[in-house]
PASEBA-1860 file (N, C-alpha, C; in nm, 3 decimals):
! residues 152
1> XXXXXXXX> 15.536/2.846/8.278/15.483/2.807/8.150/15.532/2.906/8.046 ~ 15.576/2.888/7.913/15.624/2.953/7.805/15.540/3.000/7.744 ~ 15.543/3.140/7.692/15.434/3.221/7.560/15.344/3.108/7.498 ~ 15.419/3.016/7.411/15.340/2.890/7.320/15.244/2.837/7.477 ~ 15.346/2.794/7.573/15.203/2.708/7.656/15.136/2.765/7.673 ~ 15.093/2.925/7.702/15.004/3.001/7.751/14.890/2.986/7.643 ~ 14.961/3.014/7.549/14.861/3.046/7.453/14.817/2.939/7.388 ~ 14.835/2.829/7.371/14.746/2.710/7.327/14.680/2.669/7.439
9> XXXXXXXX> 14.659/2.709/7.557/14.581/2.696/7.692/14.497/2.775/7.656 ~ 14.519/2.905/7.613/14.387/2.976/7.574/14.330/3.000/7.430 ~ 14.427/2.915/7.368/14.311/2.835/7.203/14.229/2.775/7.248 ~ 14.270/2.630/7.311/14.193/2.544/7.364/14.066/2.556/7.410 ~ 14.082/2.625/7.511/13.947/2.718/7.591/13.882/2.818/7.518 ~ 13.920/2.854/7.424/13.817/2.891/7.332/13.744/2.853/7.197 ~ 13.854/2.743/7.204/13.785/2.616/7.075/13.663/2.576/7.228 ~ 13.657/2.481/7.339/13.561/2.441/7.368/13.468/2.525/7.386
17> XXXXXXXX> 13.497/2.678/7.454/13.408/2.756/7.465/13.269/2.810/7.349 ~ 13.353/2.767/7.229/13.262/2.819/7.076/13.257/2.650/7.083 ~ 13.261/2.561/7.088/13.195/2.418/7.058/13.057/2.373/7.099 ~ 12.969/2.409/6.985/12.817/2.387/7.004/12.803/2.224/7.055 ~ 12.658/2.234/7.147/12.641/2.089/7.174/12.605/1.953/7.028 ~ 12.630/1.840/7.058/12.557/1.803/6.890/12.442/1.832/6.885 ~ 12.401/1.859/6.791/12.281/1.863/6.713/12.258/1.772/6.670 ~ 12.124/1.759/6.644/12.072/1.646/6.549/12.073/1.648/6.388
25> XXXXXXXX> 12.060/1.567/6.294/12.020/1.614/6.174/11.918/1.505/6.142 ~ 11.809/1.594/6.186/11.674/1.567/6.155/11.680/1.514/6.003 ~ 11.649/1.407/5.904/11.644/1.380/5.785/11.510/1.296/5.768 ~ 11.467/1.358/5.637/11.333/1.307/5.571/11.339/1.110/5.605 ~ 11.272/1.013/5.643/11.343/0.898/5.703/11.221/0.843/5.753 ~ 11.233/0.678/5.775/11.118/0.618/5.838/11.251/0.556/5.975 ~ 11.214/0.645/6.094/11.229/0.561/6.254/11.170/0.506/6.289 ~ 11.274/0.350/6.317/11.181/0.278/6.408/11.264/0.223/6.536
33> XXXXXXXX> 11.133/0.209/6.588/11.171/0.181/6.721/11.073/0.085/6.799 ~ 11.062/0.084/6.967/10.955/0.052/7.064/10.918/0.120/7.148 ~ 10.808/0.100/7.169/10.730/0.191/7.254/10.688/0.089/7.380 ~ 10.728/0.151/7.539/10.708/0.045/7.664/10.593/0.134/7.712 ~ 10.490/0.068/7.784/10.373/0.141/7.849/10.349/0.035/7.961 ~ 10.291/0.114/8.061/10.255/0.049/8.162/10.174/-0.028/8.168 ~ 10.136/-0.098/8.261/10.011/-0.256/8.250/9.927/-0.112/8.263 ~ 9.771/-0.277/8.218/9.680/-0.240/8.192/9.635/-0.295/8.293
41> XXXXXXXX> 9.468/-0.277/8.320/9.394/-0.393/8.380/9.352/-0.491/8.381 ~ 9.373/-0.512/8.162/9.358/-0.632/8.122/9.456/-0.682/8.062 ~ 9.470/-0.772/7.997/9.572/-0.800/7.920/9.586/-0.745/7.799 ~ 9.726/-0.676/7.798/9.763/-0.613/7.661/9.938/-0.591/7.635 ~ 10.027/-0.628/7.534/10.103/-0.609/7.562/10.206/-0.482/7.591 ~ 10.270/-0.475/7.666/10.328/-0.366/7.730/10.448/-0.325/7.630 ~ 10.541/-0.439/7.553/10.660/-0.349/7.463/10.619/-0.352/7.285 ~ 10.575/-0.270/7.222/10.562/-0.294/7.101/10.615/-0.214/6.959
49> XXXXXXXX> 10.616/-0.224/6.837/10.733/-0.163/6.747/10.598/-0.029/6.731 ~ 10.734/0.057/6.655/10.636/0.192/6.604/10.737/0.260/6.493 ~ 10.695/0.301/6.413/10.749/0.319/6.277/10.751/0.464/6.298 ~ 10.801/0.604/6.259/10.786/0.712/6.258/10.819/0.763/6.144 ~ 10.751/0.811/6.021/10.782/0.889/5.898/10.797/1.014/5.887 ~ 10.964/1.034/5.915/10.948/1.194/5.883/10.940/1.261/5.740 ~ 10.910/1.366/5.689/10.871/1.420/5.552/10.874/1.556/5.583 ~ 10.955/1.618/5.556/11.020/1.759/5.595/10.936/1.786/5.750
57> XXXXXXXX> 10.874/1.887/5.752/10.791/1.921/5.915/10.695/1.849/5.941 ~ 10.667/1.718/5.872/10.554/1.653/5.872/10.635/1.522/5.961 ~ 10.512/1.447/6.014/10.563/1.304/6.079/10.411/1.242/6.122 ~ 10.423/1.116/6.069/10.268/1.051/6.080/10.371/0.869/6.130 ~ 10.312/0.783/6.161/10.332/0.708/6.245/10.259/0.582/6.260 ~ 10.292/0.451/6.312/10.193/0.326/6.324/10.248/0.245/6.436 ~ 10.171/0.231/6.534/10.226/0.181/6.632/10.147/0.050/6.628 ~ 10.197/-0.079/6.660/10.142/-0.194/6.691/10.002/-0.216/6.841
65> XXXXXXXX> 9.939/-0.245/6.824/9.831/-0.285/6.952/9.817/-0.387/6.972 ~ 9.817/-0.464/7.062/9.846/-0.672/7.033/9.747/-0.637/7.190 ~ 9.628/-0.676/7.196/9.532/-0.715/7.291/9.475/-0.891/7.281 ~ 9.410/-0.942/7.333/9.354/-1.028/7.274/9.300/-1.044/7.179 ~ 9.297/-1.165/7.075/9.279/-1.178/6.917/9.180/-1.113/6.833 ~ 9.072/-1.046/6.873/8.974/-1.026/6.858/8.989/-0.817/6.821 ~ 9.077/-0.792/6.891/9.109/-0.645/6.965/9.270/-0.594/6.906 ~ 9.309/-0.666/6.775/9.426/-0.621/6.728/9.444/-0.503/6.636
73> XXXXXXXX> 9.537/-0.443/6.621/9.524/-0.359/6.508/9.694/-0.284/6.556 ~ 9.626/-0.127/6.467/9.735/-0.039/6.463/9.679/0.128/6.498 ~ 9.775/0.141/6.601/9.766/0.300/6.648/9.796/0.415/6.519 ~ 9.726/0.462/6.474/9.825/0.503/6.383/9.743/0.716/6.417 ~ 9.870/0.786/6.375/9.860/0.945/6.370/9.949/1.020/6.310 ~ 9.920/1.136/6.336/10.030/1.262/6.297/10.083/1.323/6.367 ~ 10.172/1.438/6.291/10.263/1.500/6.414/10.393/1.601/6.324 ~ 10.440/1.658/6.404/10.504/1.783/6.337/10.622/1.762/6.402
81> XXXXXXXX> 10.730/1.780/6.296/10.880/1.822/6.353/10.920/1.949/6.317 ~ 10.992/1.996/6.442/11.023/2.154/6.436/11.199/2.164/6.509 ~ 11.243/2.190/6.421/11.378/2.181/6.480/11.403/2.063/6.519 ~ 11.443/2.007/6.661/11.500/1.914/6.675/11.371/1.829/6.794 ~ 11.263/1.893/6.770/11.155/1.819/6.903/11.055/1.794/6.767 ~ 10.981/1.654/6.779/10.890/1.588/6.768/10.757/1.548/6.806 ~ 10.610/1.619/6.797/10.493/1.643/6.835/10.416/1.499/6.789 ~ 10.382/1.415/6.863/10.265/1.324/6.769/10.144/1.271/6.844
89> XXXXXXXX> 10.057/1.293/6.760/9.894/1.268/6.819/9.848/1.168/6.748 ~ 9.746/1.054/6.818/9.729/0.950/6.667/9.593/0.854/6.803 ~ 9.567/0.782/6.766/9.438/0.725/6.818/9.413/0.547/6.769 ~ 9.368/0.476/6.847/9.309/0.346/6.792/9.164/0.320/6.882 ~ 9.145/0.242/6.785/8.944/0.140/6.824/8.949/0.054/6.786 ~ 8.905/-0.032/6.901/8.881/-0.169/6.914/8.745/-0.156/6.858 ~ 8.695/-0.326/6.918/8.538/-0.335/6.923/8.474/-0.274/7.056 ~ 8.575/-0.311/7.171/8.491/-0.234/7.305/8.573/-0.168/7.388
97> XXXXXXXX> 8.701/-0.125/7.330/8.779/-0.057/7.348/8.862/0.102/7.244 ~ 8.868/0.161/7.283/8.940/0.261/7.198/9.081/0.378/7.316 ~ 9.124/0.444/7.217/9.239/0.521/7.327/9.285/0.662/7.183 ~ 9.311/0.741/7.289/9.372/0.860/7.204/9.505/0.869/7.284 ~ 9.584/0.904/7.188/9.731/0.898/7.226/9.828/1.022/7.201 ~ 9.949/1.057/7.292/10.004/1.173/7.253/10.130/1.171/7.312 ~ 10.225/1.164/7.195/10.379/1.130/7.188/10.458/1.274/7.209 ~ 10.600/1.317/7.224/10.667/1.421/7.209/10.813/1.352/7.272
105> XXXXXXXX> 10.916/1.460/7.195/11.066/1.385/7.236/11.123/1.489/7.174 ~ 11.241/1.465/7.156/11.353/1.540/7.078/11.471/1.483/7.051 ~ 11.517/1.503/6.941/11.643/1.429/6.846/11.734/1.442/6.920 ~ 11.810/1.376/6.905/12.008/1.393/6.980/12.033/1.284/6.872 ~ 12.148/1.339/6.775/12.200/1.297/6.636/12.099/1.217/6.543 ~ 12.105/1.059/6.594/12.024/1.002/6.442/11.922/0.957/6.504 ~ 11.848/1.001/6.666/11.762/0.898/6.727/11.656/1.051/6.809 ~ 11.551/1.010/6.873/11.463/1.066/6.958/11.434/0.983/7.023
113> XXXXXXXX> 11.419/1.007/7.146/11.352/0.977/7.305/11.189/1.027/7.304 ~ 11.090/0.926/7.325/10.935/0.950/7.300/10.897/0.932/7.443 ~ 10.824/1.070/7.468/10.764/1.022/7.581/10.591/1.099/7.567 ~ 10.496/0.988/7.668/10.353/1.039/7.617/10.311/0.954/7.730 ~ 10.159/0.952/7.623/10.043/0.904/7.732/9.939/0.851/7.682 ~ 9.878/0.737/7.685/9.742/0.703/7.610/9.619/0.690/7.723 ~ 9.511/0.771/7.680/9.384/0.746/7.736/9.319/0.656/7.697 ~ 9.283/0.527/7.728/9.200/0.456/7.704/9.055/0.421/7.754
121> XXXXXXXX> 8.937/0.397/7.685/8.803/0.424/7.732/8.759/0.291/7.707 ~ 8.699/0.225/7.805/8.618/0.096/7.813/8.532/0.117/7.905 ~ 8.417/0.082/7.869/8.299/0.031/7.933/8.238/0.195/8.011 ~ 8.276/0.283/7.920/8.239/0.403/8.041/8.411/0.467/8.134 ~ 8.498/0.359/8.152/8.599/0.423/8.202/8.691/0.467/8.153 ~ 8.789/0.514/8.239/8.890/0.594/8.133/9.014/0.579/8.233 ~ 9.133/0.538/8.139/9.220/0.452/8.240/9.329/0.545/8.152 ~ 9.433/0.593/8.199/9.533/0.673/8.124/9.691/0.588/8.184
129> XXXXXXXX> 9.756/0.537/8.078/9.879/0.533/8.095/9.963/0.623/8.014 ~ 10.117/0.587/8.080/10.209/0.642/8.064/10.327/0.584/7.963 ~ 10.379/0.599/7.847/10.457/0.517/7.772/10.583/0.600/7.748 ~ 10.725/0.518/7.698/10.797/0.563/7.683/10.890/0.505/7.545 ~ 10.970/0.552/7.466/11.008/0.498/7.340/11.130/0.566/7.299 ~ 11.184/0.488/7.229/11.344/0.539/7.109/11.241/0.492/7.013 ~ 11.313/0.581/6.928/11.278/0.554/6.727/11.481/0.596/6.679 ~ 11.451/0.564/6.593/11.644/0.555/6.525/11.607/0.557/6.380
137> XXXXXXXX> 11.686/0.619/6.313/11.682/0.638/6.160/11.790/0.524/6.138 ~ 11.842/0.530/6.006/11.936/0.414/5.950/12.069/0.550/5.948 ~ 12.192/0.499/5.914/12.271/0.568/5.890/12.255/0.654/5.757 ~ 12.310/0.730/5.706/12.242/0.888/5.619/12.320/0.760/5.505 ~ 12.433/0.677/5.537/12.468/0.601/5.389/12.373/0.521/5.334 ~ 12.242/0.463/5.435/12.221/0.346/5.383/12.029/0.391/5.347 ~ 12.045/0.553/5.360/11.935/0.619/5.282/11.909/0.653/5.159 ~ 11.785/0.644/5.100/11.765/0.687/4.984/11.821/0.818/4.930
145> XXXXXXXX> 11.923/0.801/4.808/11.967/0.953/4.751/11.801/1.029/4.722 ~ 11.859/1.136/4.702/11.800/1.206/4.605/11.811/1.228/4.457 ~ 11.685/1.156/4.420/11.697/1.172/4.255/11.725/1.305/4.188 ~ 11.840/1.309/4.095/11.900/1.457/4.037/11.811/1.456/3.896 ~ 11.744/1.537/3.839/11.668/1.599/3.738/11.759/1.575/3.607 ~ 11.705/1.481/3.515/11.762/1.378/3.386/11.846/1.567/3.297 ~ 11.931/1.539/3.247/12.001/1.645/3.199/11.931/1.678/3.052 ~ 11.960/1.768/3.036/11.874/1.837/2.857/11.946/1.806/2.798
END
């Protein structure tokens, strides 16, 4: 091998060696996505949408609940982003049902992976599943600018 081959063999290997993994870029943004959870004992549905609002370290949220007609609504909570992982706690009540819920994941580029758990309480019992979810932002083009301050 020649001086030049040697040595672009060992550019190379030190371009990948300094090549950080991607990162995410966490941006102020409403993700949405679905959230899958395991059966219940009664009927409820198992895949449903969930909205995620991020707002600098802040993130609050609304997840769909589709039970029988009577027992509908929306999960809704808060939650903190810190770097590139996502914390969220949030709760719903029925009429003879209710559940507290608790999400966490972490970004890889424009999306997060949700994984959690909801306790649900009926009749005295307490039945805990397991759920799992993507949320996805829009592309950074097809986001709101930032308004620039009218000139003097």
């Amino acid at each position: 091998m020649t001086r030049t081959g040697v040595s672009m063999v060992v550019l190379a290997v030190a371009l990948m060696m300094s090549a950080a993994p991607a990162r995410a870029e966490v941006l102020d943004a409403v993700y949405r996505g679905t959230m899958v959870c395991e059966k219940l004992p009664f009927p409820a549905s198992l895949r449903e949408a969930i909205d995620v609002t991020v707002d600098g370290g802040a993130a609050r949220y609304s997840h769909v609940v589709r039970l029988h007609a009577p027992e509908q609504g929306v999960e809704q909570g808060t939650g903190t982003v810190s770097g590139q992982d996502i914390q969220l706690k949030g709760s719903w009540k029925g009429k003879s049902r209710e559940y507290q819920a608790s999400y966490s994941g972490t970004f890889v580029r424009r999306s997060a992976k949700l994984k959690g758990t909801q306790t649900w309480t009926e009749g005295g019992k307490t039945i805990t599943r397991s759920c799992t979810g993507v949320i996805k932002r829009p592309f950074k083009v097809f986001l709101p600018r930032a308004k620039k301050p009218p000139n003097a």
